[in-house]
C-alpha positions in Angstrom: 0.0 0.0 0.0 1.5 3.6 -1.1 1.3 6.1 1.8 2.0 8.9 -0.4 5.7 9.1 1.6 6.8 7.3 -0.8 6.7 4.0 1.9 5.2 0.6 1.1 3.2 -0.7 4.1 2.4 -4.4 4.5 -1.1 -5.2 3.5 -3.6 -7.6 5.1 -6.4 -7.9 3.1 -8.8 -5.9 0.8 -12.1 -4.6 1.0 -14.8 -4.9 -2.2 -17.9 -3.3 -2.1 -20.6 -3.0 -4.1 -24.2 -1.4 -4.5 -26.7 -0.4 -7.0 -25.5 2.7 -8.9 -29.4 4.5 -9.2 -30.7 2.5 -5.8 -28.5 2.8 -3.3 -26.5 4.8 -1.4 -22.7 4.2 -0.9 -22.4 4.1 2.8 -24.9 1.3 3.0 -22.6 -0.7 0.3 -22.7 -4.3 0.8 -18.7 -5.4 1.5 -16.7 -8.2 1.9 -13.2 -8.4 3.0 -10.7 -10.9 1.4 -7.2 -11.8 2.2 -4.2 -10.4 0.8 -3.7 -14.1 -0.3 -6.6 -14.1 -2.6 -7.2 -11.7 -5.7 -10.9 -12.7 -6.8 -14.0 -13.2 -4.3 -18.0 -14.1 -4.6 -20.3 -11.1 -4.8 -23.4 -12.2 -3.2 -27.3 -11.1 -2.1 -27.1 -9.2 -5.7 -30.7 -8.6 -7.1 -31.3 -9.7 -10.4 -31.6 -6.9 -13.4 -29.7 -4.5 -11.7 -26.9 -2.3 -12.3 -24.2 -2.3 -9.7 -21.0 -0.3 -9.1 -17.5 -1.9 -7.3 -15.2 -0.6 -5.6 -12.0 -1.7 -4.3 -9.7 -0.8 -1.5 -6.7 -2.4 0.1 -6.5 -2.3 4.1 -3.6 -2.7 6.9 -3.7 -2.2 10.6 -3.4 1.7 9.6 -6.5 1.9 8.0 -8.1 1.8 4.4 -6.0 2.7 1.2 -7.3 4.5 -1.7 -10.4 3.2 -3.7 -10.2 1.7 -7.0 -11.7 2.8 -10.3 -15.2 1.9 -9.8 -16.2 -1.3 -12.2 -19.8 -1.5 -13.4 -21.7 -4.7 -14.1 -25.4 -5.3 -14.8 -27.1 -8.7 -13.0 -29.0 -11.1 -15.2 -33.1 -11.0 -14.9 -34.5 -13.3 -12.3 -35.5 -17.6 -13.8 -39.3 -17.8 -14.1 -40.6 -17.8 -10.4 -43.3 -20.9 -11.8 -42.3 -24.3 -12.8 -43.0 -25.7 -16.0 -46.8 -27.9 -16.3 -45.6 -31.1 -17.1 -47.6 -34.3 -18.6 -46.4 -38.3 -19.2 -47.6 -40.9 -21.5 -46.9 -44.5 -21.5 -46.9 -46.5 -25.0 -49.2 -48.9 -25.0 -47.0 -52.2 -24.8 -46.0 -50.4 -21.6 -42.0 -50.0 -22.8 -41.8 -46.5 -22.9 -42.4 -43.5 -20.9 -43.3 -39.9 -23.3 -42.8 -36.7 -20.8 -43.6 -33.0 -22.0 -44.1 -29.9 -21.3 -45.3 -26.5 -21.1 -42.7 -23.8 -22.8 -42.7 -20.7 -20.6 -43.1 -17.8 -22.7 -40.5 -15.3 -22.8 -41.5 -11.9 -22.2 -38.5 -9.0 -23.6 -39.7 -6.4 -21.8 -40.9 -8.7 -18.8 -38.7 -9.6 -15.5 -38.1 -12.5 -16.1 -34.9 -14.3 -17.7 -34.4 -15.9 -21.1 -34.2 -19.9 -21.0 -31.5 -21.9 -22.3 -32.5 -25.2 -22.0 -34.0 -27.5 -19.9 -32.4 -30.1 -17.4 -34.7 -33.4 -16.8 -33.2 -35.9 -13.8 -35.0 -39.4 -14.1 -33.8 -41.3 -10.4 -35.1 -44.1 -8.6 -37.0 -42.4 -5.5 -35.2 -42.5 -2.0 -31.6 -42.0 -4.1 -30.7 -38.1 -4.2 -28.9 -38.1 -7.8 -29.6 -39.6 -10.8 -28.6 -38.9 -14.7 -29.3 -36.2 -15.9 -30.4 -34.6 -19.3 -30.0 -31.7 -21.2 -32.3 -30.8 -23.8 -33.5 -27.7 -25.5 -36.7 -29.5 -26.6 -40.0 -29.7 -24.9 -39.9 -33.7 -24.5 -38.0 -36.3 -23.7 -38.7 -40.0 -24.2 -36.9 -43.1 -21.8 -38.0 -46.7 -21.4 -40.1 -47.2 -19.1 -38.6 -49.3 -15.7 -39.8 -52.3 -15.6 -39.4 -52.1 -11.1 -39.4 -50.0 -8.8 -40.5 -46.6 -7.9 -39.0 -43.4 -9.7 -39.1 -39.5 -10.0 -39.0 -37.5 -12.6 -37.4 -33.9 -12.5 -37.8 -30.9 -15.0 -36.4 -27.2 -14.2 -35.4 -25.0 -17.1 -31.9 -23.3 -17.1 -32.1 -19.5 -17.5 -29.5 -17.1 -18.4 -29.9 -15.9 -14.6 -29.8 -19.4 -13.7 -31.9 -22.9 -12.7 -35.7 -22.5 -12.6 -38.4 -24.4 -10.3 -38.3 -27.7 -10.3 -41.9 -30.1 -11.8 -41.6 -33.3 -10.3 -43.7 -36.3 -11.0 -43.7 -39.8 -9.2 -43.6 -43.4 -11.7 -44.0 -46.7 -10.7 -42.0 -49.4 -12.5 -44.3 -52.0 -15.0 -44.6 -54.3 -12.6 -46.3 -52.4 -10.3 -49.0 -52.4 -12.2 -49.2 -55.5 -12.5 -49.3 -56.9 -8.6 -53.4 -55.5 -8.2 -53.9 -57.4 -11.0 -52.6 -60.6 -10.0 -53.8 -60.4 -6.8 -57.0 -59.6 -7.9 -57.0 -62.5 -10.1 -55.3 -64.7 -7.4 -58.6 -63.8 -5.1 -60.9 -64.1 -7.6 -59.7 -68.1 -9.0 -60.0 -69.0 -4.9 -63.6 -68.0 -4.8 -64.5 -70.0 -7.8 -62.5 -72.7 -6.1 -64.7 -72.2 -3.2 -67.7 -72.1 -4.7 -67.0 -75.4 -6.7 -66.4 -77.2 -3.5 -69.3 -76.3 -2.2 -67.6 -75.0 1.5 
């Protein structure tokens, strides 16, 4: 740090702050202090479509140096505060699962974002991860799971980042298919029954 006497002092660290340029007021600047270690930081608690001014300063034991020339940035608009509607068909023969849904119309002069894509996570439930797809269409087709229960996850990637999540639950083929037998399986002992004449 220059003193102006022509010195160099030790420095410990350096101050950023930030605020919106038209909003707020500098003395109630958000900041953060980072180490002299480190020459990059997170700005966070920024609100989306905004236009914000940084500043920094380097500090030592005898106080704050000289501010920086202030950098400007702009935020990103905010991701679409509603989740996609979302709807599921399964072919006939029962082999494949069909999922689509709504696109959520982009508004230019609106608040909200502009999407990129969409991200669809197809995972057995009770397991926190599964794979996951990228897809800048409106559908996606897998085959269906023959056991077992599943979810099924769409959120929409915006340019200020992941939307809502639509979830739907999906129960493997056979399932389906254990009412049936059991049904069935109750229905052969009562003709049974009735043959015997108990």
């Amino acid at each position: 740090m220059d003193t102006g006497t022509g010195l160099q002092q030790y420095i410990d660290g350096y101050q950023v702050k930030y605020w919106r340029k038209y909003d707020d007021t500098e003395p109630g600047a958000n900041r953060i202090f980072v180490p002299a270690s480190m020459n990059q930081t997170r700005l966070e608690n920024m609100l989306p479509d905004s236009h914000y001014l940084i500043e920094v300063r380097a500090y030592n034991g005898a106080g704050v140096g000289p501010p920086s020339e202030h950098c400007e940035m702009f935020t990103k608009r905010a991701p679409p505060s509603v989740a996609p509607q979302m709807w599921r068909y399964i072919s006939y023969s029962g082999k494949w699962l069909y999922v689509w849904w709504h696109h959520i119309p982009y508004d230019w002069f609106g608040d909200e974002s502009f999407p990129l894509y969409y991200k669809v996570m197809f995972r057995k439930t009770g397991y926190i991860t599964g794979p996951i797809y990228m897809t800048g269409w409106h559908f996606i087709d897998f085959p269906m799971p023959q056991v077992g229960d599943y979810e099924l996850e769409v959120r929409g990637r915006y340019e200020g980042g992941d939307g809502p999540i639509r979830k739907i639950r999906l129960q493997g083929k056979a399932s389906f298919l254990r009412p049936t037998l059991s049904l069935a399986a109750m229905l052969l002992l009562a003709l049974c029954i009735v043959g015997l004449g108990i």
